[in-house]
N, C-alpha and C positions, 0 to 999 in steps of 0.2 A: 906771319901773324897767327896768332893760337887761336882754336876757336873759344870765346869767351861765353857761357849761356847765361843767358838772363834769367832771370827770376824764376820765371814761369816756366823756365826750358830744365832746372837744373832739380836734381833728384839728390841729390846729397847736401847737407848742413854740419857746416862746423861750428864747432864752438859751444852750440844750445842743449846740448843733450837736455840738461834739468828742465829746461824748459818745454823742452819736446814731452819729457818721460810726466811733467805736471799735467798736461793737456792730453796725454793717452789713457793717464788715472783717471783727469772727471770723464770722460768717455766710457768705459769700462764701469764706472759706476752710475752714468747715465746723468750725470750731475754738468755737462760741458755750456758754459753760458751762452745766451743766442749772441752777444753783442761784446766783441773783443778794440782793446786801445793798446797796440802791439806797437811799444816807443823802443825808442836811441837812438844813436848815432848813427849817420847813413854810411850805409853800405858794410853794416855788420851783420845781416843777412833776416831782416824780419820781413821784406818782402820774400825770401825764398822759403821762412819760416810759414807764410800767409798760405804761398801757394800750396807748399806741400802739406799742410790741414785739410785746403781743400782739395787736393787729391783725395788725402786716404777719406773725410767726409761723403765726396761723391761717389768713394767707390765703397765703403761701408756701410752707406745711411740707414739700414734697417737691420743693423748691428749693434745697434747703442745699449750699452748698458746689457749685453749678452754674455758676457765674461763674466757678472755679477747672480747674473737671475735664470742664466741657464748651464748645461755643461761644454755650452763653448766655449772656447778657450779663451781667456783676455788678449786682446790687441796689444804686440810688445813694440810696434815701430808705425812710424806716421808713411812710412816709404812705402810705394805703389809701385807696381814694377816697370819700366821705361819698354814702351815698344804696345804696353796695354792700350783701349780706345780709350781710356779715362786719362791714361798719363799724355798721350796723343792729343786729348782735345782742349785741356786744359793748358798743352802747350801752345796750343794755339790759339787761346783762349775765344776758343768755338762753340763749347761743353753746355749744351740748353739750359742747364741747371748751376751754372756760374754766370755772374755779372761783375765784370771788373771797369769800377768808376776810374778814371784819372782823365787829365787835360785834354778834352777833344781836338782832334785837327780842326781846322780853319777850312771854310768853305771851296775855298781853291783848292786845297789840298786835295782835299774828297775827291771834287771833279777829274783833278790830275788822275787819281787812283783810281778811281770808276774808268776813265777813258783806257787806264793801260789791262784793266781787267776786259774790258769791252773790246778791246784787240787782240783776246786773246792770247795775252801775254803775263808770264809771271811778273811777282809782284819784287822787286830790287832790295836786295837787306838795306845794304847802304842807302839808300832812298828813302827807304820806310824810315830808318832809324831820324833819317835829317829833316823829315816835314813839319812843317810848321804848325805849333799847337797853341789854344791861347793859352793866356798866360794864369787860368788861371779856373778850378775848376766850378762851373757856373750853375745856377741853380737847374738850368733845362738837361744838365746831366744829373742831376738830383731825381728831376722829376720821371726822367726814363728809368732809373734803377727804381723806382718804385713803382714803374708799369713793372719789372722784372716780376717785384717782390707780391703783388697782387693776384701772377698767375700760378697756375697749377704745375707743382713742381711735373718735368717731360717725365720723368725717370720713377715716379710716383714715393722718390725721397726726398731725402735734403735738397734745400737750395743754399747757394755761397752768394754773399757779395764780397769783394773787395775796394776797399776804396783807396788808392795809392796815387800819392798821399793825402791824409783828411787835412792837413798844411797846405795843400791847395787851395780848399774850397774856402768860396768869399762868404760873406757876411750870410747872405741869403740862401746860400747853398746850404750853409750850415746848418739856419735855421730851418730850411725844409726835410732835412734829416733826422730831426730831432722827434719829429714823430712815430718814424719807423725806429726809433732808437725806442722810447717810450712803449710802444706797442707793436713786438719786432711777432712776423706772423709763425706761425709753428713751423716745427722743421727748418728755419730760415737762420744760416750762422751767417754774422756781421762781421769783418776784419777791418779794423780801421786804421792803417801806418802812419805812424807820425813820429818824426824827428826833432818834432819840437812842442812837446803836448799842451806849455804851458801857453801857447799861444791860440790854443783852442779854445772853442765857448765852455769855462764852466759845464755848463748842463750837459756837453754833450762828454765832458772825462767822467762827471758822472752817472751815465744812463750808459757806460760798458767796464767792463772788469774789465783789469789792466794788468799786459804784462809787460814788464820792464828787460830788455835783454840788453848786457852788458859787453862792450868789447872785446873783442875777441883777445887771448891772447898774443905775445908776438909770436913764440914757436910756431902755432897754428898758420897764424898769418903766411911767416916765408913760404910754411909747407905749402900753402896754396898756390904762391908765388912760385915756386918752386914747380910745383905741376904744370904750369900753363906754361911757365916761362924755363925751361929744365938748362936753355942756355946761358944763363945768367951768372954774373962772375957771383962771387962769395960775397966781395964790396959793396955790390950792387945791389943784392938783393937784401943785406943788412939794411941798407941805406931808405933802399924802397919801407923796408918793414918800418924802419922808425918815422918814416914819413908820413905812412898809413896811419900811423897813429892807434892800430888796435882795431882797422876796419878793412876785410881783407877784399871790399869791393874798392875799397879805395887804393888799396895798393896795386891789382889790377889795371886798374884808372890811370894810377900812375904809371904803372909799366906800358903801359901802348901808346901815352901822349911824352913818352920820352922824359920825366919826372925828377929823375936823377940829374940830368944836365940842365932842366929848368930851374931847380934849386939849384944847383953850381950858378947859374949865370945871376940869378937874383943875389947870392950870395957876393959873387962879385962888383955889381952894381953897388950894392948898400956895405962893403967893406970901406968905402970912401966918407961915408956916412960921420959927421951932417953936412961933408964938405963937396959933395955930387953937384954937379952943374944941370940946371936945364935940358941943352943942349943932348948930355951925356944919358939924360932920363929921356929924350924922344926920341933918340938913338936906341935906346934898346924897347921903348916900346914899338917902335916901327921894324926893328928886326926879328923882336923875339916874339913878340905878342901879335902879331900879322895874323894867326890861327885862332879861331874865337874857343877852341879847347883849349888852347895854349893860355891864353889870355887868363881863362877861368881858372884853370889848373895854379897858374904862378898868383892869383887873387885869392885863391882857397889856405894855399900854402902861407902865403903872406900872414895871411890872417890867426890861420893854429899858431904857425913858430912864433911869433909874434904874441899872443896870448899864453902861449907857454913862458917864456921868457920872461913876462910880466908877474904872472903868478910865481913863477921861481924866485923873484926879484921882491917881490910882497910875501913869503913862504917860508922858500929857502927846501922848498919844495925840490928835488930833482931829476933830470928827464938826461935823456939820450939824447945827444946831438951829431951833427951830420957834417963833416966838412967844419969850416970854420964856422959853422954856427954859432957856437956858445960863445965865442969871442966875438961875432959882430953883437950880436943878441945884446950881449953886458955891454956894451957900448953904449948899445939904445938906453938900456936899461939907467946907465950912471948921469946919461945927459937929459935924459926927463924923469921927473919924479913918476913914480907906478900910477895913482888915480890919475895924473893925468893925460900918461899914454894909454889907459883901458878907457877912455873919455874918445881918445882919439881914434882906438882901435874900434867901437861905438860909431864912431861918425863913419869910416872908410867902411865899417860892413853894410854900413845901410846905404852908405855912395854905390858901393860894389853889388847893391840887390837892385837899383832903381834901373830899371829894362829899358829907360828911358834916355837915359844917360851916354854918350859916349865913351864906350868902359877903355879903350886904351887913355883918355883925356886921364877921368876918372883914377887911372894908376896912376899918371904923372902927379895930378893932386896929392893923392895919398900920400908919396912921398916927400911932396913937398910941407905938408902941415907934418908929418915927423919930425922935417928936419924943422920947420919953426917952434914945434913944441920944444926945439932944445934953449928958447930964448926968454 
């Protein structure tokens, strides 16, 4: 298995250069806004955009606007060098002068972690990564970042927040934000991720400049694919690309939860479509979907090619397809009229986000008001 870095771990960016080279110009001319709304689509790199800001920020901070007003030289790259205590701490995101908001672990959790720390033991990747966090980011994480945001930056520069993602945070969280958004304290830059901005308060897409990063292209995509994954057939890693969709953390995603052969087997399943038995759908939910990655992964995918298809079908709009896709797809497409499978596609995304719900149940649903929308 390759090693994959997260966000915070990872020093290179593809795709954003304009984006990057926007945000080194107001820098340089001392013009960089305290309070940023960094959207699109997940996993086309605007957390790894976030983090590396706040690198070069923490490690520039009383550089700002010195390329303009004196004879140093302007800042031509957001990149800090890996192995520095800034790029070091911020991967570990330890750095006194960074605060990164996102869904706290659950009280057991902690304790689990305290107790394996207190035994002097390290702390397990795989463990870390699988703890349970709520569901959802609540206002008393609101109210700690703005103890952050009250003190004295350690470093006597900048201080960073991160909030990943402001899609998180609930009703009250938001609104306790909205203050330090309003009256954000000197020296203090705001990063706020969100994959879905339009479901943010108003007030708060208003009180930050916004930068919109768009998906990546495919070339880009394989090549990343390509690096992490350097054994991958030719087939494969096309297949991965179009599945990614233009989002090279997705494509990733997809290559370590086996991506390729879950869409084969989905494909297979709905090739029978609208004529699928029961039976034949709890049959591959109990075989294929038994992995709560799995599960989510063929629910994700479900849901793009599916809304691809639609739009292609209401368009005439068209995409790359994988395998028999575009034949089952038109299938869907000829036995339900388009609004009313984007109606349905509407109901199974909001089945597939309810945390409440038994999501293998949940798939067999799905496909079965498909197959009733054919009636």
């Amino acid at each position: 298995m390759p090693e994959i870095r997260n966000p915070e771990e990872q020093n290179v960016l593809f795709g954003h250069q304009h984006a990057e080279q926007g945000l080194l110009d107001l820098w340089n001319k001392g013009t960089l806004a305290g309070s940023w709304l960094i959207c699109g689509p997940k996993g086309i790199g605007k957390a790894t955009l976030a983090y590396r800001l706040a690198r070069f920020i923490l490690n520039n901070g009383n550089n700002e606007g010195q390329g303009l007003f004196s004879d140093l030289p302007s800042a031509d790259t957001l990149s800090v060098g890996e192995g520095t205590s800034v790029f070091n701490a911020v991967a570990q995101k330890s750095h006194p002068d960074l605060k990164v908001v996102e869904r706290s672990l659950k009280e057991e959790e902690l304790k689990s972690r305290q107790a394996v720390l207190n035994a002097g033991k390290a702390l397990d990747e795989e463990t870390e990564k699988n703890r349970k966090r709520f569901d959802e980011i609540r206002v008393s994480d609101i109210r700690e970042a703005e103890d952050f945001l009250r003190r004295t930056s350690a470093n006597g520069g900048w201080r960073v927040m991160i909030i990943d993602s402001a899609d998180d945070m609930n009703v009250e969280a938001a609104n306790a934000l909205l203050k330090s958004l309003e009256e954000p304290p000197e020296k203090t830059l705001m990063l706020l991720i969100s994959h879905n901005p339009g479901r943010l308060l108003a007030t708060i897409r208003s009180r930050c400049r916004r930068l919109n990063l768009k998906s990546v292209d495919d070339e880009t995509v394989e090549k990343i694919l390509r690096q992490a994954y350097p054994d991958l057939s030719d087939e494969d890693a096309r297949s991965l690309t179009v599945l990614a969709d233009g989002s090279p953390g997705k494509a990733l995603e997809l290559a370590a939860n086996g991506g390729n052969d879950l869409f084969e087997s989905w494909l297979s399943l709905f090739s029978a479509f609208p004529d699928f038995s029961i039976p034949s759908l709890y049959d591959f939910s109990d075989k294929v979907l038994k992995d709560k990655e799995k599960l989510k992964t063929v629910q994700e995918l479900m849901l793009i090619r599916l809304t691809k298809a639609a739009i292609q079908a209401a368009s005439g709009q068209t995409y790359h397809f994988v395998g028999d896709e575009e034949q089952i797809t038109k299938k869907i497409t000829s036995l339900i009229p388009v609004l009313k499978l984007m109606d349905i596609i509407d109901e199974i995304r909001s089945d597939f986000s309810d945390i409440y719900l038994d999501q293998k149940q949940v798939f067999v649903n799905a496909c079965l008001k498909l197959q009733r929308g054919t009636k």
